[in-house]
TIRONU-104970 format. One line per 8 residues: number of its first residue (from 1); for each residue z, x, y of N, C-alpha, C. Coordinates in nm, 3 decimals. Each point is the difference from the previous one (the first is absolute). Last residue first. Example, Ala and Ser with C-alpha at 12.3 -4.5 7.8 and 13.67 -1.06 7.14 Angstrom:
<sites>
2) 0.708:1.285:-0.225:0.006:0.082:0.119:0.073:-0.077:0.109; -0.007:0.029:-0.572:0.000:-0.089:0.119:0.000:0.090:0.120
</sites>
This chain:
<sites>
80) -1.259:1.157:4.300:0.011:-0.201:-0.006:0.062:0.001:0.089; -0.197:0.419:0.109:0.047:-0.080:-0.030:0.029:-0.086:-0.043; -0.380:0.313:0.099:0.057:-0.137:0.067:0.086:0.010:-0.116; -0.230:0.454:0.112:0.055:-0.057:-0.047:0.051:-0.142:0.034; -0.403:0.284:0.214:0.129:-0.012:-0.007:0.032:-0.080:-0.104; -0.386:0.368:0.181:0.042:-0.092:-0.093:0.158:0.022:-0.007; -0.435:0.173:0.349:0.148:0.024:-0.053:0.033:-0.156:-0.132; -0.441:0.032:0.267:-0.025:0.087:-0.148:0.193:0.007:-0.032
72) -0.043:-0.066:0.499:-0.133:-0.047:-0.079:0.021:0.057:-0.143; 0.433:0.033:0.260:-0.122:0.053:0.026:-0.097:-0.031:-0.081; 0.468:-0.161:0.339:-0.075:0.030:-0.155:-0.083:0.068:0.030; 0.476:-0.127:0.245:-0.119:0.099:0.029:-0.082:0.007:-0.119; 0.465:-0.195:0.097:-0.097:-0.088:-0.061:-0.142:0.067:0.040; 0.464:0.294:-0.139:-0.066:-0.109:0.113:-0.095:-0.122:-0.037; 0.205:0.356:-0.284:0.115:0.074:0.134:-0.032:-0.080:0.098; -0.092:-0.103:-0.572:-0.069:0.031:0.154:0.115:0.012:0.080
64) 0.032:-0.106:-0.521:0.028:0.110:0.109:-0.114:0.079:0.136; -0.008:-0.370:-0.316:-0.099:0.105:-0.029:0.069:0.099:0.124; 0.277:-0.395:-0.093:-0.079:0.086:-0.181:-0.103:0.046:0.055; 0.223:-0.123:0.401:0.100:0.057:-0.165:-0.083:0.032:-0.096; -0.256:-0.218:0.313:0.027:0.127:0.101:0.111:0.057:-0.100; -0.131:-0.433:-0.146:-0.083:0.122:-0.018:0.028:0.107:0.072; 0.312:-0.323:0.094:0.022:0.018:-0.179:-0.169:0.109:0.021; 0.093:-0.172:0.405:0.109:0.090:-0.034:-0.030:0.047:-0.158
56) -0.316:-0.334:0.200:0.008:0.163:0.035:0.112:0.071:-0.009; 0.063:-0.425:-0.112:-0.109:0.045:-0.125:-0.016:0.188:0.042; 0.305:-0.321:0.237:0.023:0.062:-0.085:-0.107:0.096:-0.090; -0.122:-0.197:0.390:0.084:0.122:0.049:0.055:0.039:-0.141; -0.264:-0.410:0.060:-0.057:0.133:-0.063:0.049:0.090:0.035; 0.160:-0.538:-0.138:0.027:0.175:0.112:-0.089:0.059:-0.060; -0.142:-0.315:-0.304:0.092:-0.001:0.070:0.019:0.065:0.147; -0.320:0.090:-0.480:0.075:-0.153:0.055:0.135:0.056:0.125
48) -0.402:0.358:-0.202:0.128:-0.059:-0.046:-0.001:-0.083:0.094; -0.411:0.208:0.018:0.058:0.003:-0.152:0.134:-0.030:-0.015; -0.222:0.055:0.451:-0.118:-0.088:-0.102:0.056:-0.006:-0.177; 0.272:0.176:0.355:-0.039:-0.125:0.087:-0.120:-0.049:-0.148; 0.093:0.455:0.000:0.124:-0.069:-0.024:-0.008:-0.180:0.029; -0.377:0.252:0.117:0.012:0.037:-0.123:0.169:-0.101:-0.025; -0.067:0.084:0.413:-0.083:-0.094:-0.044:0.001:-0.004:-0.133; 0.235:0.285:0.229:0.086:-0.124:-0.009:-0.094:-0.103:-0.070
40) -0.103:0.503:0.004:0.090:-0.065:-0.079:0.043:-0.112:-0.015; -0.491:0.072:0.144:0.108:0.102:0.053:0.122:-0.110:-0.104; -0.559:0.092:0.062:0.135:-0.038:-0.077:0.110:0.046:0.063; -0.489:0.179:0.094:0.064:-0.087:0.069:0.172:-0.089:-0.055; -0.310:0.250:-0.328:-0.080:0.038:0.143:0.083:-0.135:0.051; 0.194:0.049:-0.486:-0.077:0.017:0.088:-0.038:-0.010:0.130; 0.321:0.098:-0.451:-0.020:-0.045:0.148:-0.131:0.024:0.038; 0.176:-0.152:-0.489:-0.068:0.131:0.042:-0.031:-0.071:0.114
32) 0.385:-0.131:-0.329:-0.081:-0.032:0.072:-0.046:0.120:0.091; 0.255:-0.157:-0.521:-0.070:0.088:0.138:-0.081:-0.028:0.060; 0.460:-0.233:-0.260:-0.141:-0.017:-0.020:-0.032:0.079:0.105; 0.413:-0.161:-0.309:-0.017:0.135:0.079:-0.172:-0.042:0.018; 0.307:-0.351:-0.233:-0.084:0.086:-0.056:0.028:0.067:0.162; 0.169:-0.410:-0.140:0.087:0.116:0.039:-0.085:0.093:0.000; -0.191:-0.419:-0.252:0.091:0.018:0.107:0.039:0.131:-0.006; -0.221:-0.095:-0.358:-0.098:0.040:0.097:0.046:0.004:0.160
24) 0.196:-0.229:-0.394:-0.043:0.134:-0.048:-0.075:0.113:0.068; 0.195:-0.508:-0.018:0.045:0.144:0.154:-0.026:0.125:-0.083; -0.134:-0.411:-0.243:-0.025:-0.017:0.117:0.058:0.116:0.106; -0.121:0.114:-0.478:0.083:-0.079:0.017:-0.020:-0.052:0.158; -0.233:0.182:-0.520:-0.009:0.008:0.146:0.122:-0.118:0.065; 0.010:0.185:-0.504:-0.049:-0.100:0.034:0.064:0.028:0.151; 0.125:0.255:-0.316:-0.128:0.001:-0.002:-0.083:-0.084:0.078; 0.511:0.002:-0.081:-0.017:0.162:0.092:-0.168:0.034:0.043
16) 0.202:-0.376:-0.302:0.022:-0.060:0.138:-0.081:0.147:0.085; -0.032:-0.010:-0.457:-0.122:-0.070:0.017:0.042:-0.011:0.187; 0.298:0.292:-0.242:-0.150:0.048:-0.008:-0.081:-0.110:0.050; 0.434:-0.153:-0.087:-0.015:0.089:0.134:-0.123:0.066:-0.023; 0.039:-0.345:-0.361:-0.023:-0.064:0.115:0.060:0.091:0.157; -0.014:0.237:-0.418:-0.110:-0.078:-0.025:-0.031:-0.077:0.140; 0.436:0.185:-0.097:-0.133:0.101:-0.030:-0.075:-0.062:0.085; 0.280:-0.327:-0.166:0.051:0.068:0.155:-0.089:0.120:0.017
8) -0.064:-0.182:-0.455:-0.053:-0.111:0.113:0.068:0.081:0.092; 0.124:0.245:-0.273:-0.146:0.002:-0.029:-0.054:-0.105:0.075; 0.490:0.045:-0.061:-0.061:0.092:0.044:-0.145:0.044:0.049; 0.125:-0.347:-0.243:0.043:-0.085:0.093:0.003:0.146:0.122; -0.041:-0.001:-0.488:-0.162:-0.026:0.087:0.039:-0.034:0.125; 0.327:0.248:-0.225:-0.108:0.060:0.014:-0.172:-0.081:0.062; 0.436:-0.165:-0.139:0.055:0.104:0.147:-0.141:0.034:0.013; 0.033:-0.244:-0.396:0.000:-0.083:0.119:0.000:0.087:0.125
</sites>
């Protein structure tokens, strides 16, 4: 008995871990390549909801900028 009941819990975490899930694709890290004219707030303004003072805080942290000064071809890290 231990053993099929071992063998169904197996069985049905291999099928949950295989099967796509709705926030499988949330939280992700995604790059964005600046271009000719962009500047941080806009970018921030076009990919997160809300204040865009926060957004330009959180990319100016994860790509360690000293400003909002870009450069054509620079690639930044967004955030979730």
């Amino acid at each position: 008995m231990f053993g099929k009941l071992s063998a169904v819990i197996v069985a049905a975490a291999a099928a949950w871990a295989l099967v796509p899930h709705a926030s499988s694709g949330a939280g992700r890290e995604q790059v964005y390549v600046v271009r000719p004219a962009d500047t941080l707030w806009a970018i921030a303004a076009s990919h997160y909801a809300g204040d865009p003072r926060a957004a330009v805080w959180k990319l100016e942290e994860r790509n360690r900028l000293s400003g909002t000064v870009l450069r054509p071809g620079e690639r930044l890290v967004l955030p979730p």
